[in-house]
Structures are given as structure tokens and as C-alpha cells.
Backbone as CSV, one residue per row, in Angstrom:
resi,resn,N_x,N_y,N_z,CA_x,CA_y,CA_z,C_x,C_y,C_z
1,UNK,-0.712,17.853,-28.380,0.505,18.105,-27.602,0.134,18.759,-26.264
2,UNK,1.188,18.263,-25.262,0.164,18.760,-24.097,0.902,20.155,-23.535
3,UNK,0.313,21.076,-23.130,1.099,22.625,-22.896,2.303,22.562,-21.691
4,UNK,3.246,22.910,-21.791,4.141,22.961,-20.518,4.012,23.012,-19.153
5,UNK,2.307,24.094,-19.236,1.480,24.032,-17.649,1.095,22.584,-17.665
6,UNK,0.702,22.325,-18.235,-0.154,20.661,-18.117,1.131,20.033,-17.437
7,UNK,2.284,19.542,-18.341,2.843,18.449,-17.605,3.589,19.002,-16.589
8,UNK,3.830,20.363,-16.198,4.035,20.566,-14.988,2.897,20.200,-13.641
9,UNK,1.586,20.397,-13.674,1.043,19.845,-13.147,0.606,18.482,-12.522
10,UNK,1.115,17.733,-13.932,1.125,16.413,-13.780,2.389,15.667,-13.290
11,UNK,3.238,16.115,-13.620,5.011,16.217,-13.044,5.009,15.891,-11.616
12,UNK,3.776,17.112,-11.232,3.944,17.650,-9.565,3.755,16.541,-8.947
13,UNK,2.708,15.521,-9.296,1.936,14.402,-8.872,2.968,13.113,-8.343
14,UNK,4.244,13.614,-8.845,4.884,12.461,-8.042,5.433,12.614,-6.712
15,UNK,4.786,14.274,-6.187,5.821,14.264,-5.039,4.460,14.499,-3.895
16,UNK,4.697,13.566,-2.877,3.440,13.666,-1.832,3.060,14.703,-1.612
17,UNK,3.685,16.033,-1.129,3.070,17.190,-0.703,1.968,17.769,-2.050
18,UNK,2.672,17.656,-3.124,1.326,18.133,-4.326,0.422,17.067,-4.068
19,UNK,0.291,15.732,-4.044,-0.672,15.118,-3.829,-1.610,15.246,-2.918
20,UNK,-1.127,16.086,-2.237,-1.918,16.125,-0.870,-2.349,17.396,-0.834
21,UNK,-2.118,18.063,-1.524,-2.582,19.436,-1.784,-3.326,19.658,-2.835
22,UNK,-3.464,18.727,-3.950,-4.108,18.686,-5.061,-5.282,17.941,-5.006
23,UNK,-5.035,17.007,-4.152,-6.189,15.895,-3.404,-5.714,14.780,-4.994
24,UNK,-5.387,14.675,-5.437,-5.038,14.000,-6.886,-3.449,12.278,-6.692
25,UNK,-3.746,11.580,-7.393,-2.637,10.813,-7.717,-2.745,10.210,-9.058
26,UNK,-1.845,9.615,-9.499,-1.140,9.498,-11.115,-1.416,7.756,-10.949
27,UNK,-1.832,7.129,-11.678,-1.619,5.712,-12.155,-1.568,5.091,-13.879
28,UNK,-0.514,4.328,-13.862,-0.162,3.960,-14.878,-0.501,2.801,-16.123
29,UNK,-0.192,2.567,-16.852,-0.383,1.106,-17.274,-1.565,0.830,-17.494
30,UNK,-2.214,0.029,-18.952,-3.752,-0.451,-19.386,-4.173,-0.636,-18.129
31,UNK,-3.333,-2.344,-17.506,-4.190,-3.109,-16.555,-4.455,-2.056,-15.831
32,UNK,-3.711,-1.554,-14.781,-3.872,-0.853,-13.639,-5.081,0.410,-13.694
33,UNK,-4.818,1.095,-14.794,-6.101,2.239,-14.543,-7.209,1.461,-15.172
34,UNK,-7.358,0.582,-15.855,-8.630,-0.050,-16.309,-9.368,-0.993,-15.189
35,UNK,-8.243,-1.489,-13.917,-8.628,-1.514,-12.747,-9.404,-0.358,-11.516
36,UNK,-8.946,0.590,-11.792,-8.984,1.901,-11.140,-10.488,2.206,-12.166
37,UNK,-10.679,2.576,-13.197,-11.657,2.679,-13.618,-13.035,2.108,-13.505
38,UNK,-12.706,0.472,-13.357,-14.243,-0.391,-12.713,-14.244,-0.214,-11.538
39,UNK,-13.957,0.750,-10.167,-14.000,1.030,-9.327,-15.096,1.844,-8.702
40,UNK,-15.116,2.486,-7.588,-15.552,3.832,-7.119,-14.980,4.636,-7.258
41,UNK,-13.580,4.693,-7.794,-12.436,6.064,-7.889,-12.734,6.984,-8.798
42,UNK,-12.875,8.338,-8.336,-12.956,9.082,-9.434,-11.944,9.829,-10.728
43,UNK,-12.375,9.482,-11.821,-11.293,9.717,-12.654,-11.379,11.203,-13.010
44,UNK,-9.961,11.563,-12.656,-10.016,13.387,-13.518,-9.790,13.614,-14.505
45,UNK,-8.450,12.519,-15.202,-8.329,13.108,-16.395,-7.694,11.599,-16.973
46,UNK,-7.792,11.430,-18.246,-7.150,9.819,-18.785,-6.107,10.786,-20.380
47,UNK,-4.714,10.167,-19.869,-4.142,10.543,-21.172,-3.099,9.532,-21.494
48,UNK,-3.620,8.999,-22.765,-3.265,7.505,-23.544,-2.916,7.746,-25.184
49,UNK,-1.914,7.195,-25.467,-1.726,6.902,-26.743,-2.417,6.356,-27.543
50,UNK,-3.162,4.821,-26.426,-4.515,4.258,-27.429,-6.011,4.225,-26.471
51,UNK,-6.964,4.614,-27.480,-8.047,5.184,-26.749,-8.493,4.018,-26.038
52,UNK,-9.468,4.410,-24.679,-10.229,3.195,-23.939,-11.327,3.958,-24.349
53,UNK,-11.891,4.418,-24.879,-13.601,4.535,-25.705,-13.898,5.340,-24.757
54,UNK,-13.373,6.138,-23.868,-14.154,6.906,-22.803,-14.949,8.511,-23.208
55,UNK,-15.264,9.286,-23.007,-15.824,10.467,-23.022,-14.761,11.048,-23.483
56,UNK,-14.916,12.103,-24.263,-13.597,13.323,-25.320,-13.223,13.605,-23.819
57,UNK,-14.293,14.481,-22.958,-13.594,15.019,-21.968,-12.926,14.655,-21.192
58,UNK,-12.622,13.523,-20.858,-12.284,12.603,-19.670,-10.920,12.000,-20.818
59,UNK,-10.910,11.815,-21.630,-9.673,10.867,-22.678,-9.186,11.928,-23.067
60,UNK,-7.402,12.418,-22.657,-6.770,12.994,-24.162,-5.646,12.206,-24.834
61,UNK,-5.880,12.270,-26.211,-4.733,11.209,-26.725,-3.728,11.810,-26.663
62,UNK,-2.194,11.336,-26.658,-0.652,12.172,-26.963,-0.053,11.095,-27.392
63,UNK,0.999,11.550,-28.033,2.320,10.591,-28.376,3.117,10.116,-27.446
64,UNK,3.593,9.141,-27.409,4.586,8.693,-26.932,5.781,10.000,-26.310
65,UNK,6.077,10.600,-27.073,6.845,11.716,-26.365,6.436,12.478,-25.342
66,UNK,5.160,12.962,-25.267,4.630,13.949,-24.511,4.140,12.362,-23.106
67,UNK,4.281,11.231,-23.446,4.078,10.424,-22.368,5.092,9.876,-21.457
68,UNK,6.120,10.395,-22.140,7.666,10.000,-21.400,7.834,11.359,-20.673
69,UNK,7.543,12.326,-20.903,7.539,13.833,-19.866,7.027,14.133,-18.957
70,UNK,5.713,13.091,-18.421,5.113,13.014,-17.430,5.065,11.644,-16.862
71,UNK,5.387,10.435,-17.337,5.639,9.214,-16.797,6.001,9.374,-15.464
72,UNK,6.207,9.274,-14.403,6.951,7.895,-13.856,8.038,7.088,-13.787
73,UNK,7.843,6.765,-14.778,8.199,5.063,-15.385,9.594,5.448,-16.237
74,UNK,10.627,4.290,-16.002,11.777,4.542,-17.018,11.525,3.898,-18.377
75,UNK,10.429,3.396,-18.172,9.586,2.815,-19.491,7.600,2.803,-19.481
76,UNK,7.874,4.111,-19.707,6.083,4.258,-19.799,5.014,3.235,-20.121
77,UNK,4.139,3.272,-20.089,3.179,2.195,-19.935,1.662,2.705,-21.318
78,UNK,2.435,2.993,-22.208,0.767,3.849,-23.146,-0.265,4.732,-22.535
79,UNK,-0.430,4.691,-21.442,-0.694,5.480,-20.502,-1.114,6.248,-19.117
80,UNK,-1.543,7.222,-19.092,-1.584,7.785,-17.727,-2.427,8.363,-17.006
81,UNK,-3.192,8.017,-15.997,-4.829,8.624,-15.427,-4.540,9.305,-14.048
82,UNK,-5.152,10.456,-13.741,-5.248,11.187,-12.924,-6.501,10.835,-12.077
83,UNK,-6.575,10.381,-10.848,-7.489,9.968,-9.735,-7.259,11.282,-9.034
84,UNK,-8.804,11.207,-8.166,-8.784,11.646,-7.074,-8.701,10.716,-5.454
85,UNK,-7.975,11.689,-5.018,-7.650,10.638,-3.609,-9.027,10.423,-3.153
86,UNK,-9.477,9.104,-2.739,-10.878,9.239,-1.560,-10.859,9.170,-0.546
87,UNK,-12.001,9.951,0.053,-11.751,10.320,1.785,-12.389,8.598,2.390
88,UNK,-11.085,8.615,3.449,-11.294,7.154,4.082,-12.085,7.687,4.994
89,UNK,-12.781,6.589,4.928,-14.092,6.203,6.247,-13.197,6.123,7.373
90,UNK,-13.820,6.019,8.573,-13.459,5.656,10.298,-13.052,4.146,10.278
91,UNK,-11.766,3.836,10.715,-11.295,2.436,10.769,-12.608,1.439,11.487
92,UNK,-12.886,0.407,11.344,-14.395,-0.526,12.866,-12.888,-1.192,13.088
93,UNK,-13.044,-2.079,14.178,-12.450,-3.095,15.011,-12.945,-4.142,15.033
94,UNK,-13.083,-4.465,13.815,-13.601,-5.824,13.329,-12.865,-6.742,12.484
95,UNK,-12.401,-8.416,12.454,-11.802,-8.696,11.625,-10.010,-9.029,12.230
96,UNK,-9.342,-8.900,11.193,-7.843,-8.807,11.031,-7.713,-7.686,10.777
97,UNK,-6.798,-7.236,11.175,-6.751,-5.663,10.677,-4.889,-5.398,10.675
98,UNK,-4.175,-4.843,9.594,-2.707,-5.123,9.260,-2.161,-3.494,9.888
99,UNK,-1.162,-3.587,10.252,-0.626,-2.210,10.455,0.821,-2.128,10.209
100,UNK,0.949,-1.020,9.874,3.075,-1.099,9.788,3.234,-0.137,10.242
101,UNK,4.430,-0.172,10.425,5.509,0.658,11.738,6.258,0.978,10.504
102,UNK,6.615,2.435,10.213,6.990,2.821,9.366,7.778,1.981,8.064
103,UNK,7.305,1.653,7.383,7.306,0.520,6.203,7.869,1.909,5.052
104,UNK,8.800,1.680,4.904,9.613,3.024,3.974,9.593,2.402,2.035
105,UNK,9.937,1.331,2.052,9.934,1.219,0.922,9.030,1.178,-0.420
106,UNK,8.696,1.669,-1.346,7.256,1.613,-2.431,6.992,0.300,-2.496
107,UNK,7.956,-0.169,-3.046,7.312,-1.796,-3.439,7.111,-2.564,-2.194
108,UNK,7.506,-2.441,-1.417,6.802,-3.269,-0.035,5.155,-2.882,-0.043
109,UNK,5.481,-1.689,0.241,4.058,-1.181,0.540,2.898,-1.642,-0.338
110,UNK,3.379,-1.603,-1.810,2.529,-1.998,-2.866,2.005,-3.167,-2.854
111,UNK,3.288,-4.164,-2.297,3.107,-5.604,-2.298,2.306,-6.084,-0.871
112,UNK,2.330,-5.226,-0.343,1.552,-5.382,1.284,0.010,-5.444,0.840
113,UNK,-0.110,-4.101,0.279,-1.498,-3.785,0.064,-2.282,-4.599,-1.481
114,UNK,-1.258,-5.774,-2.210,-1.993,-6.645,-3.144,-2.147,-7.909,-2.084
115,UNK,-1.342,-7.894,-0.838,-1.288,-9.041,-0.290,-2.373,-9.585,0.644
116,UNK,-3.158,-7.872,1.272,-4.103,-8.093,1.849,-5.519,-8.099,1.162
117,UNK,-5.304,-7.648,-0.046,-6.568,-7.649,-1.157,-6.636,-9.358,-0.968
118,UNK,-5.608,-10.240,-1.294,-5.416,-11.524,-1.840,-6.235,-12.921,-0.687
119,UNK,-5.587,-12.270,0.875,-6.172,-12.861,2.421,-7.355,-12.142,3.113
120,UNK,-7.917,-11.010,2.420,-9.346,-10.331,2.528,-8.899,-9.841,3.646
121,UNK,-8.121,-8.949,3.273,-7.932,-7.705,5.104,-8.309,-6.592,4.278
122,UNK,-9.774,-6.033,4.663,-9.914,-4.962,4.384,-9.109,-3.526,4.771
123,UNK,-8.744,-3.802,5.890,-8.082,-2.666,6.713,-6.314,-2.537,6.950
124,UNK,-5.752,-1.886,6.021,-4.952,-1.506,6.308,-4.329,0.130,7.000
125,UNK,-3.713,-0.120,8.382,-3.377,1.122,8.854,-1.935,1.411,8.952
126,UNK,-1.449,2.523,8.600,-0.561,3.177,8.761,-0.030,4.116,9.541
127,UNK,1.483,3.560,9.929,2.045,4.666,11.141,2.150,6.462,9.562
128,UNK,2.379,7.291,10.533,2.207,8.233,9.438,3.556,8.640,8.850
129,UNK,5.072,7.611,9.521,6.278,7.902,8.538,6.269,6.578,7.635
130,UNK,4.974,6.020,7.409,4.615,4.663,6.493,4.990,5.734,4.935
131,UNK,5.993,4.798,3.710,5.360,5.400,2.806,3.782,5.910,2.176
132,UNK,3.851,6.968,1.377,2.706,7.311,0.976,1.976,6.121,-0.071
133,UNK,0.567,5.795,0.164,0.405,4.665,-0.493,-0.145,5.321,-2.022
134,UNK,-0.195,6.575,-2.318,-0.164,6.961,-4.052,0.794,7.898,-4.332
135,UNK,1.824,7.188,-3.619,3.136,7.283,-4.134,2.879,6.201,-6.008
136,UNK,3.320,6.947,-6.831,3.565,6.013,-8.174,3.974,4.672,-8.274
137,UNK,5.098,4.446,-7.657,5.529,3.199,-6.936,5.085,2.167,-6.497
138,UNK,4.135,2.751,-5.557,3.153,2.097,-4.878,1.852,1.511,-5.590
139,UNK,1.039,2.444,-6.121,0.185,2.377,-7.085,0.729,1.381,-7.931
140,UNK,1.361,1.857,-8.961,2.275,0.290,-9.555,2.084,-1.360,-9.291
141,UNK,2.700,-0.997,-8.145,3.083,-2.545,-7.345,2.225,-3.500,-7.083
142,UNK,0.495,-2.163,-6.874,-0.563,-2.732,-6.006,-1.741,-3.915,-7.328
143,UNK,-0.927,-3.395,-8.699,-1.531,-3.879,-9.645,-3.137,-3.941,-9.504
144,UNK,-3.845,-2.720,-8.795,-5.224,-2.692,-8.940,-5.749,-2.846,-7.346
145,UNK,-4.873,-3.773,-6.661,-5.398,-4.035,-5.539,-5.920,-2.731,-4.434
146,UNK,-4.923,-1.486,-4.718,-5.550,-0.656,-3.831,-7.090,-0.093,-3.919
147,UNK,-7.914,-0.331,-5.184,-9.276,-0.299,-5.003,-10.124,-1.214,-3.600
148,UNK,-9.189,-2.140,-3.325,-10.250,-3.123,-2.422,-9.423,-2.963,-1.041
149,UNK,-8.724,-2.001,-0.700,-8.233,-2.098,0.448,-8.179,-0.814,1.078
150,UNK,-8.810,-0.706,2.044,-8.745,1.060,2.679,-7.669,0.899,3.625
151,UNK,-6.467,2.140,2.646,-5.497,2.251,3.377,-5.786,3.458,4.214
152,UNK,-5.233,3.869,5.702,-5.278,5.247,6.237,-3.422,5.247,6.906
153,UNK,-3.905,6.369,7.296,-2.754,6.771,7.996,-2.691,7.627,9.458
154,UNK,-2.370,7.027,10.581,-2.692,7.795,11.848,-1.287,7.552,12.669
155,UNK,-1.741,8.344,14.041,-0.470,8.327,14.841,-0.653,6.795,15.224
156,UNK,0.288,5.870,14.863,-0.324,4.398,15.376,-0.087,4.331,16.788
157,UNK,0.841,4.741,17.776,1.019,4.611,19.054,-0.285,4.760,19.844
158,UNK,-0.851,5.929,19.210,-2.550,6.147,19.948,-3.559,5.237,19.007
159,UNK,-3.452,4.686,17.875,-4.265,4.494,17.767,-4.263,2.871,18.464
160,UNK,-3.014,2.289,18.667,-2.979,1.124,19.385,-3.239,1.067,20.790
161,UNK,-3.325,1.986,21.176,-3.674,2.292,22.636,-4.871,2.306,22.866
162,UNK,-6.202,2.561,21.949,-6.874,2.511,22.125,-7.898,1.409,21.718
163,UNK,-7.112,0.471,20.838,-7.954,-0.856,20.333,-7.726,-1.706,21.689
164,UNK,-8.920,-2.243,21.089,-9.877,-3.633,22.406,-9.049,-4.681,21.708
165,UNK,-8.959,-4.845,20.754,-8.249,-6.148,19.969,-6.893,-6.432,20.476
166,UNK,-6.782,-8.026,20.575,-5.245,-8.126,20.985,-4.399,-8.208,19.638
167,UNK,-3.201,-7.428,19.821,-2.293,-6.914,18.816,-0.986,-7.766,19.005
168,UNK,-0.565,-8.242,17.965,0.195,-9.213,17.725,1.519,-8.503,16.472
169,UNK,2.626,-8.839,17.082,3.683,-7.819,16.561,4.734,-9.243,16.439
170,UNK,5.402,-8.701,15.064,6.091,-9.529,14.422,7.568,-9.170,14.712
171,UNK,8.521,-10.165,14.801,9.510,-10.272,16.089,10.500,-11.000,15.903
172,UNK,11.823,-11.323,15.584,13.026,-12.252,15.464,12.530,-13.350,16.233
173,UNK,12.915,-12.827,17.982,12.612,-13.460,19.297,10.856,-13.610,19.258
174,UNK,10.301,-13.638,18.741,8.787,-14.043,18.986,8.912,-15.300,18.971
175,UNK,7.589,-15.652,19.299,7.010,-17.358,19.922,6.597,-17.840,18.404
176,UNK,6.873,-19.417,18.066,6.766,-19.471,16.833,5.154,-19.468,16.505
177,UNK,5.782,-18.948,15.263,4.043,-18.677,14.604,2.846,-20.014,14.396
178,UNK,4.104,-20.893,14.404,3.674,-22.657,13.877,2.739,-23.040,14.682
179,UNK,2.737,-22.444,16.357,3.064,-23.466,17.348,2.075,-22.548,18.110
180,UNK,1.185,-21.057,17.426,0.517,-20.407,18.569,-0.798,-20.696,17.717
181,UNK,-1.612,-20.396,18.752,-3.389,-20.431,18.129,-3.378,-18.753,18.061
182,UNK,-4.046,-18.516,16.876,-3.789,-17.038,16.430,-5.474,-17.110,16.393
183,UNK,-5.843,-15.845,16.789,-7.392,-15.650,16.828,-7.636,-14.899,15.424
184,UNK,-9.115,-15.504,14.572,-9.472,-14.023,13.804,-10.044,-13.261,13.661
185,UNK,-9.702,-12.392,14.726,-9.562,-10.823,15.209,-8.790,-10.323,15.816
186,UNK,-7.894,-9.854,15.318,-7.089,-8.771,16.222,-5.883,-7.975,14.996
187,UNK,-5.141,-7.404,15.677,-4.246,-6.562,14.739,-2.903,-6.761,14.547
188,UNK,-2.292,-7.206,13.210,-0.993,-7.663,13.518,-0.394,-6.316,12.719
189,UNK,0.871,-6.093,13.330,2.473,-5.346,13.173,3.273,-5.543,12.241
190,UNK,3.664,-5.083,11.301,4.844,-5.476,11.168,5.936,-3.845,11.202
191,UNK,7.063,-4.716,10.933,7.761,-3.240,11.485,8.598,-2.723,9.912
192,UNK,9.473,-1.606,10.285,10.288,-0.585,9.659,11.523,-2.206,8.597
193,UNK,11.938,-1.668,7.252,12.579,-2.932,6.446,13.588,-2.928,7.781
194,UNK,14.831,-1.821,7.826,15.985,-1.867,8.643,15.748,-2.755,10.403
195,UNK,14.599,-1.810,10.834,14.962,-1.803,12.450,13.824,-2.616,12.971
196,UNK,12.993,-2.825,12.284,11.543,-3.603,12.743,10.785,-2.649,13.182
197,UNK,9.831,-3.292,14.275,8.374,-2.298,15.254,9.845,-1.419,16.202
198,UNK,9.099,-0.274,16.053,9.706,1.191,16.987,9.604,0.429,18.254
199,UNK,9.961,1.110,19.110,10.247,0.969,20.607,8.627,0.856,21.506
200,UNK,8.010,2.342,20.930,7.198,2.849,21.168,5.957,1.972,21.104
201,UNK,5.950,1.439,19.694,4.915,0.638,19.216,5.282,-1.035,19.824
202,UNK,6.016,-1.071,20.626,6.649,-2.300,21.213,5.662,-2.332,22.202
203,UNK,5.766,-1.398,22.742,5.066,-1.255,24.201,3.393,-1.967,23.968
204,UNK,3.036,-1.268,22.983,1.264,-1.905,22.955,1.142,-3.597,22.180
205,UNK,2.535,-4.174,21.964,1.829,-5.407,21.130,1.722,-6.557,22.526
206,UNK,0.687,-7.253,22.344,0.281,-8.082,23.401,0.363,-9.732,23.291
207,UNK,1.169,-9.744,21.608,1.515,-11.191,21.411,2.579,-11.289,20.431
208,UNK,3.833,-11.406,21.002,4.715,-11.322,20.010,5.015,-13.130,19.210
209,UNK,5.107,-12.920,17.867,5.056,-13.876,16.891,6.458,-13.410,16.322
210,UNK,6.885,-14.976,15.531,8.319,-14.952,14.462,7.903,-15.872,13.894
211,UNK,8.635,-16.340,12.452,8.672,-16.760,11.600,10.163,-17.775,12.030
212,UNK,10.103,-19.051,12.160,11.495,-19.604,12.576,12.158,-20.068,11.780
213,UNK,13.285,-19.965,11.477,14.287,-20.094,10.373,14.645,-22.071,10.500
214,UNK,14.215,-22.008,9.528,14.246,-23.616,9.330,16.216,-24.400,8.564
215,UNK,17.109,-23.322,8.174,17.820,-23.700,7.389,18.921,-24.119,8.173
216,UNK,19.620,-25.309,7.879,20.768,-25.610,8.810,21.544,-24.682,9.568
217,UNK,22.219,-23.646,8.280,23.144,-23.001,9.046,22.922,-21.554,9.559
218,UNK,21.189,-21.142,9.017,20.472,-20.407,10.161,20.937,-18.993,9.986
219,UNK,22.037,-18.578,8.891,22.662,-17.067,8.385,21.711,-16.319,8.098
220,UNK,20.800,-16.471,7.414,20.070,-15.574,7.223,19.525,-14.736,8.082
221,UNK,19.691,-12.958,7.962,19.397,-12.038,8.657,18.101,-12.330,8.983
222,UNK,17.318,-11.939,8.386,16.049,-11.219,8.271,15.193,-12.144,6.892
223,UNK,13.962,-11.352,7.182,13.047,-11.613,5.957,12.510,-10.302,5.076
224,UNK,12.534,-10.394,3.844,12.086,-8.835,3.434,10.387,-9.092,4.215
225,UNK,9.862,-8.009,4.564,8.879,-7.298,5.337,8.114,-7.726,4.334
226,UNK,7.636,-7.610,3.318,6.653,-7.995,2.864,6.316,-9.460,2.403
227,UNK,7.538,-10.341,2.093,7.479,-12.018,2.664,7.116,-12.330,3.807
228,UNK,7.837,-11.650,5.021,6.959,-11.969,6.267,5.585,-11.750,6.607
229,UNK,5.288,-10.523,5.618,3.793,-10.250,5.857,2.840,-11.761,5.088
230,UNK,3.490,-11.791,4.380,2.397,-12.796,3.372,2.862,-14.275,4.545
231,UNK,3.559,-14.533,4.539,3.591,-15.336,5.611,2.804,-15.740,6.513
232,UNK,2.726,-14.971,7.709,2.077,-14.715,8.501,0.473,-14.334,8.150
233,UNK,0.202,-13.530,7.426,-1.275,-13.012,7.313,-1.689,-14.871,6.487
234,UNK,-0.799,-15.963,6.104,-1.318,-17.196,5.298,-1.686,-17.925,6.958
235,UNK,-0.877,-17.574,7.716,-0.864,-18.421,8.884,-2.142,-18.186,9.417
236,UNK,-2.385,-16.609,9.630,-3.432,-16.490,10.583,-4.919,-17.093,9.965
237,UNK,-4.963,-16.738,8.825,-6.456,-17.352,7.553,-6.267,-19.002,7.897
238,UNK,-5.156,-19.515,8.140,-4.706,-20.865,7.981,-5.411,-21.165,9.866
239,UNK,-5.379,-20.768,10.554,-6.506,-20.546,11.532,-7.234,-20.829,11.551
């Protein structure tokens, strides 16, 4: 049974500021931490209903009850592993490289970062009101993928200011995507679910792209942000 300090500790793990103060995040589910486990990630602590054969110290078993008190999940997953966050390396300017303009939602984010595991973008960057990417949510979504993708997080306005790469920002009014020669290297945008790329981050993109609505009667708002991403990141590989 696990002590009241314990799952308060572990509790804490869903809210970014303990994560970031603990240096620690929570992942769920066989697949996912048995992903996280054949990794480089370091594991702190594994607590499962059914054993993965690991070290006493590193495995504690609990019941089902004591796994619904620290879940997550409105339906727990057998169980639950404690990572440590790893310190990201220095972004290179090499490649494709993905960025979002404050991207708020978990499952976008999650689905962003399985999407670039899937089109080999090592580099994903983040504006810093981007959700947190070990947010639970997130982790979740990424079904393993965040092992192969170094996410960071910086002021993106400077950090776009200072790339050599031409930056390509995703756009209603952009030039169709069909119809441009897309290079592979440079950095594409996408923006916020509601409002798109900020104002700010408008200023540095140097090739604006859209996705053109093919349907007769053409109603459709928008695209969820992370369809457009997969979209587009198929186009540019399709290059």
C-alpha cells in the first residue's frame, strides 16, 4: 500500500510547476513506459499491478486502488512510471525543423510530436506558452514517440530571428502548398488551435503556405492543427 506522502508526491506530477521543480514526469500504460524503458530515459520509480521483471528497487507492485489515486487516467492503465526529465541538447539548423506558436491543447501536442517521430523531424521547438510536452496528456498521446523527438522550449520570436533557414508559416491566405517547391531545410510554423501564428511570429515567416479547401461549398473553418501539421510535414518529405 502506498503511504499518503507517496501519492501525494506522485499526485504533484500532474501539474507543470512540480514537474519542473522535481525535474520528474509520470507515464502510463504497458505500451508506453515499456517504450520509455528501451530508451535513454531514466527511470525513477515503476509502480504496476503486474510485474515487468525489473529490479525490487526500481518495481513496486499495488492494487488497483492505490493505482486509481495517483492515475491520471479516468481509467488507469495497470500502471505507472516515474521518468526523469532530460536535459535537451542545443537545437543545429539542420534538416526540417517543426515549431508551434503556442499550440495549447495535450492531444495536439502529443499527436504533433508522434507525427514528427513518423516524417523523421528530429527537432521539435516550442514557443514557451506551447503546452508542456510531459504534461500526462501529452505523454499519452505521444504513444512512445517522445523518446525519438527532442522537444525544447524557447522564446520563439528570437529564436526565429536568428535562424539562417527560410521559415515557412502555415496560413488560410497562404500560397498553395500543391503548387510551391518546398526545400528540405528550413522551419515550418504552425500556429495557436483558435488564432493561428501570433502577430509577432508573423513578422519572421519568409514563406507563407495553406492547405486549399477542395470541397464545393468550401464551409469549413479551419483544420484541427495537428491534421494540418501531418499534412503539410507529408508534403514537404513528398519533396
Amino acid at each position: 500500500m502506498l503511504s499518503k506522502n507517496q501519492i501525494k508526491q506522485l499526485t504533484r506530477l500532474k501539474q507543470k510547476k512540480y514537474r519542473q521543480q522535481d525535474g520528474l514526469f509520470i507515464a502510463e500504460g504497458i505500451k508506453t513506459i515499456q517504450e520509455l524503458l528501451n530508451s535513454t530515459l531514466i527511470l525513477q520509480q515503476l509502480y504496476t499491478v503486474t510485474t515487468f521483471g525489473l529490479d525490487a528497487d526500481k518495481e513496486t507492485i499495488i492494487d488497483e486502488k492505490d493505482l486509481k489515486k495517483i492515475s491520471a487516467l479516468t481509467t488507469p492503465n495497470q500502471a505507472l512510471a516515474v521518468f526523469e526529465i532530460p536535459t535537451i541538447e542545443t537545437h543545429s539548423e539542420t534538416g526540417l525543423i517543426l515549431a508551434l506558436d503556442d499550440v495549447r491543447d495535450p492531444g495536439n501536442l502529443g499527436t504533433i510530436i508522434r507525427l514528427c517521430d513518423w516524417f523523421g523531424i528530429t527537432q521539435l521547438v516550442c514557443s514557451e506558452q506551447t503546452v508542456d510536452c510531459y504534461n500526462p496528456k501529452v505523454i499519452q498521446a505521444t504513444m512512445g514517440s517522445i523518446t525519438r523527438v527532442q522537444v525544447s522550449y524557447t522564446n520563439l520570436n528570437s529564436y526565429l530571428s536568428e535562424s539562417v533557414l527560410p521559415i515557412y508559416g502555415a496560413f488560410m491566405d497562404g500560397q498553395n502548398v500543391y503548387k510551391e517547391k518546398l526545400l528540405p531545410e528550413g522551419v515550418l510554423v504552425m500556429g495557436n488551435e483558435a488564432n493561428g501564428i501570433s502577430e509577432n511570429i508573423e513578422k519572421r515567416i519568409t514563406k507563407r503556405i495553406s492547405i486549399p479547401r477542395f470541397g464545393e461549398i468550401q464551409a469549413a473553418e479551419s483544420l484541427n492543427v495537428a491534421t494540418a501539421t501531418a499534412i503539410l510535414l507529408s508534403e514537404f518529405r513528398r519533396s
